[in-house]
C-alpha positions in Angstrom: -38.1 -62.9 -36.6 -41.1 -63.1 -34.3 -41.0 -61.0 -31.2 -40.7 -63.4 -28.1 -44.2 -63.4 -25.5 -43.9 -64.2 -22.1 -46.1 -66.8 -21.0 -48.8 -65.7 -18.6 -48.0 -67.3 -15.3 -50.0 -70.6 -14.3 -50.6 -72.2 -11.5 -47.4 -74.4 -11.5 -45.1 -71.1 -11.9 -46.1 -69.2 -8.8 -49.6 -67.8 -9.8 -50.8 -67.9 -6.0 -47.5 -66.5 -4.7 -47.8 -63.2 -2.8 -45.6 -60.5 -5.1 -42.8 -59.8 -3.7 -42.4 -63.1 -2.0 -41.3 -65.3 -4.7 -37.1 -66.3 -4.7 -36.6 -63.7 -7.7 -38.9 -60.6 -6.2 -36.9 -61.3 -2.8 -33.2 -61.2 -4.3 -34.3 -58.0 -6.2 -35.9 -56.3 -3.5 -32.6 -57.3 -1.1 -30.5 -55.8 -3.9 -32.1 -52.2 -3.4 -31.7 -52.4 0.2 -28.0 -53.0 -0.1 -27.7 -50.4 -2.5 -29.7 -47.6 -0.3 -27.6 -49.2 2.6 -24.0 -48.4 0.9 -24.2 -44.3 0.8 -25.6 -44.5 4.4 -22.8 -46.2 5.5 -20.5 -44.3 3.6 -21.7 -41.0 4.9 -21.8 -42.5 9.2 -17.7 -43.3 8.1 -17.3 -40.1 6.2 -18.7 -38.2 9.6 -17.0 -40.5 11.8 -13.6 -39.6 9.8 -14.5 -35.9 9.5 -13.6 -34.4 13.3 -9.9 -36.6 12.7 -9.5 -35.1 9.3 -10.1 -31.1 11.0 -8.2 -32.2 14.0 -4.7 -33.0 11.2 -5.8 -30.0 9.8 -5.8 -27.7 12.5 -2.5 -29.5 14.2 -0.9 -28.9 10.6 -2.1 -25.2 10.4 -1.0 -24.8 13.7 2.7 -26.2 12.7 3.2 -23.9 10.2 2.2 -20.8 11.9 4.6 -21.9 14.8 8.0 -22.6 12.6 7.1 -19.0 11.1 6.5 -17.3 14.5 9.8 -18.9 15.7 11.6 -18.4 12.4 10.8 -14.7 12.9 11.9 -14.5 16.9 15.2 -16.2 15.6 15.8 -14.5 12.8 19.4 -12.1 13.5 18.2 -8.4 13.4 20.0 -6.0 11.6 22.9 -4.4 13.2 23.0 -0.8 14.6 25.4 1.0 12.4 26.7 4.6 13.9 27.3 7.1 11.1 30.2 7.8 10.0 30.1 11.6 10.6 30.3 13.4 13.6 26.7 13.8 16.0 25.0 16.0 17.1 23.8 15.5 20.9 21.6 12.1 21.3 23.0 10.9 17.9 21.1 13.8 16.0 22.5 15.7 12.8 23.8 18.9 13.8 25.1 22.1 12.5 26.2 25.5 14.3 28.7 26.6 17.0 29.0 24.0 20.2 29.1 26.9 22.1 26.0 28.6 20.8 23.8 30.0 24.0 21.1 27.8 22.4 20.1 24.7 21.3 17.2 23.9 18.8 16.2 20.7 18.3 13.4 19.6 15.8 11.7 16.0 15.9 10.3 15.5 12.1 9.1 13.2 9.6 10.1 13.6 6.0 6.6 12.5 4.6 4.7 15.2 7.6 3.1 18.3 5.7 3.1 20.3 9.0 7.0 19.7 8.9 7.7 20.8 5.2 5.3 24.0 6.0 7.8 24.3 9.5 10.8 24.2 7.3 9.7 26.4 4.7 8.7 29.2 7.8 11.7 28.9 9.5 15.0 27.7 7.1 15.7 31.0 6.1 15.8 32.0 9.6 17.3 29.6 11.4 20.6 29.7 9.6 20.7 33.1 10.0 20.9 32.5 13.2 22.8 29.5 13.3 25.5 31.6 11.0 25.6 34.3 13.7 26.5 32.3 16.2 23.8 32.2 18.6 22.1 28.6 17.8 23.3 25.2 17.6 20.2 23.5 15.4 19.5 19.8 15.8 17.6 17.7 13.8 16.1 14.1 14.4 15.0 12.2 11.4 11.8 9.9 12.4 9.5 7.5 10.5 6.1 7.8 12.3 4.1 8.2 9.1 5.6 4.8 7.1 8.2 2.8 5.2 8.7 5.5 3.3 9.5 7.8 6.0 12.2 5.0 6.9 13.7 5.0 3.9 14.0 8.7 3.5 15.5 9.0 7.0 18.3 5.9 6.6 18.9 8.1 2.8 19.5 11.2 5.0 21.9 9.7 6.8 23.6 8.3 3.8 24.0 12.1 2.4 25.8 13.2 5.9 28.5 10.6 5.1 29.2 12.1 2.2 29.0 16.1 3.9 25.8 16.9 2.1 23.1 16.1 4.9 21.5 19.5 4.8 21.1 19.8 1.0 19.6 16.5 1.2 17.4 17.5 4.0 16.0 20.3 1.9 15.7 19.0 -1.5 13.5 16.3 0.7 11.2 18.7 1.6 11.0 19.8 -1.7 10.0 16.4 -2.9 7.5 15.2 -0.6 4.7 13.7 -2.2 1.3 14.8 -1.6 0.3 11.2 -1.1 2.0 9.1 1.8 3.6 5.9 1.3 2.4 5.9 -2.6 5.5 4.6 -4.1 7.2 8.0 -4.9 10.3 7.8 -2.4 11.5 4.8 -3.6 15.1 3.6 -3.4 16.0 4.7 -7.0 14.3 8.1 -6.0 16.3 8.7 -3.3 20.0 8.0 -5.0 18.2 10.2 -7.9 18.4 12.6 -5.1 21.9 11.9 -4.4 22.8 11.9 -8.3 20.9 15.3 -8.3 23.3 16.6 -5.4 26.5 15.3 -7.2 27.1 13.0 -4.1 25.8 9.3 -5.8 29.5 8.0 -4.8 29.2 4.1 -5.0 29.4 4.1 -1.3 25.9 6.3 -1.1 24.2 4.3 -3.5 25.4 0.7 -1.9 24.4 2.7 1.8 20.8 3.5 0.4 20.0 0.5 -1.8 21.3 -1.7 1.5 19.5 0.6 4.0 22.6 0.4 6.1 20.6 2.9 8.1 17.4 1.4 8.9 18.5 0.4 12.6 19.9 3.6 13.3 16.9 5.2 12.7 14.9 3.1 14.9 17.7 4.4 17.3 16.6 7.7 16.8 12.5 6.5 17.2 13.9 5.5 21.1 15.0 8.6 21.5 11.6 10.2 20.4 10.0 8.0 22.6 12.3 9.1 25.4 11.7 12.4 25.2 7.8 11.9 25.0 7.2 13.0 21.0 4.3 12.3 20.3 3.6 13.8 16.7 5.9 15.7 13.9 7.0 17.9 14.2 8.2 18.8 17.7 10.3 21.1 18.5 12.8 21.8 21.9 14.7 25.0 22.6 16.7 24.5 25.4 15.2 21.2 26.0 11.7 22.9 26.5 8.9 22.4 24.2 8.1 25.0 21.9 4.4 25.8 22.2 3.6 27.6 19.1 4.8 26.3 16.0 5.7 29.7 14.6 8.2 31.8 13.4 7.5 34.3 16.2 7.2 31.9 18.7 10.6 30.5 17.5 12.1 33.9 17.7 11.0 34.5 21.2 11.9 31.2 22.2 15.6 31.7 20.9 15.5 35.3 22.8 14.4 33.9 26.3 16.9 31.5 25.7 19.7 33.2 25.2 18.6 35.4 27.8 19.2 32.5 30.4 22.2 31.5 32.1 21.3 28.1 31.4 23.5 25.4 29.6 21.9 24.7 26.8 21.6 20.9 26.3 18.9 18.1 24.8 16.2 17.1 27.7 17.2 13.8 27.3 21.1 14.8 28.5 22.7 13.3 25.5 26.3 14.0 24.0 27.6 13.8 21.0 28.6 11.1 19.1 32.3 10.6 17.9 32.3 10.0 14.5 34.8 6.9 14.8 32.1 4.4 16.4 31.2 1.8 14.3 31.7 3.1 11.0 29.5 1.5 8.0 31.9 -1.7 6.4 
């Protein structure tokens, strides 16, 4: 088949027309303008759309962050639960005659190195002394460092229900990780502890796994705060701060002490505690 020439134009077909001008050049040529036009106009909507589309956007954003902020300020806190074992004075765990001369009372944090080395100084001594008579010793269980520390305090108090607060206390100190918060005193851990002590009743392990004692020990934090702690540990005799955080210094504390006709009692004036109040269900 032969290939099909155009014809050259002649004077009949438009020859003397200017290009562009003839009826097909000018439909072709209006064509690409439309065609340009279209993503112009799409993009003047598009920006005329945009500021609406942010403004949802940030209104929606907005939203959401409210219902969770108000979901959190509505949300029912935990209730305070008092320990079922007796106190010590401003709800504190306690061991040693009521009618000892004097009163130590030690502010500490289970995951604080500078309270383990404190412990390890002075356990020896101080229940010698709190055998002999001559000091009541209090101890308040805080949680500056960490969630851990929480859950290691509110497992303390779990032990003292079941009479075993100051074994727990110690095998704590014997435990404490060398890294804070790293995972190490987790709930399992700590009824480990329990198992460990012969004291994992069902009642301890439902008390640590439920943290029954997580309020309580914010309790304690108020009380910290009331009596001006500010870092672990911290140590009272007599309700006045022990300076050096020896044991000579806590040995000559104790002997001014008892030296003094002064009642011995917690700067913060607290009593004890009756063990009835609010006993965990």
């Amino acid at each position: 088949m032969a290939k099909r020439k155009n014809k050259p134009a002649g004077k009949g077909q438009g020859a003397g027309r200017p290009q562009g001008k003839s009826q097909g050049g000018g439909g072709q040529a209006g064509t690409a303008k439309g065609v340009a036009a279209q993503p112009a106009k799409a993009a003047t909507a598009m920006r005329k759309r945009l500021p609406v589309v942010i403004a949802v956007g940030v209104i929606a954003v907005a939203a959401v962050v409210g219902i969770a902020l108000q979901s959190q300020r509505t949300a029912k806190p935990k209730p305070v639960v008092t320990p079922a074992h007796e106190l010590g004075p401003s709800g504190s765990e306690v061991r040693g005659d009521p009618n000892a001369k004097v009163l130590v009372e030690v502010f500490g944090d289970f995951q604080c190195p500078a309270c383990k080395d404190w412990d390890l100084a002075t356990a020896a001594t101080i229940t010698n002394l709190v055998s002999s008579g001559r000091v009541r010793f209090a101890y308040y269980p805080l949680s500056f460092i960490g969630p851990e520390s929480e859950r290691a305090a509110a497992a303390s108090i779990c032990a003292a229900d079941e009479g075993a607060y100051w074994k727990y206390f110690e095998l704590l100190w014997q435990n404490q990780p060398e890294k804070e918060n790293s995972g190490y005193l987790s709930i399992d851990r700590l009824i480990g502890f329990g198992r460990d002590l012969q004291i994992a009743t069902p009642a301890f392990e439902k008390c640590v796994r439920d943290q029954t004692y997580l309020p309580w020990i914010g309790k304690i934090a108020d009380e910290g705060v009331k009596r001006k702690v500010q870092g672990t540990p911290t140590i009272f005799v007599n309700g006045k701060v022990l300076e050096h955080h020896t044991l000579e210094g806590l040995l000559a504390a104790v002997d001014s002490a008892s030296k003094s006709s002064a009642t011995p009692s917690p700067a913060s004036g607290g009593s004890s505690v009756s063990p009835t109040e609010s006993p965990p269900s």
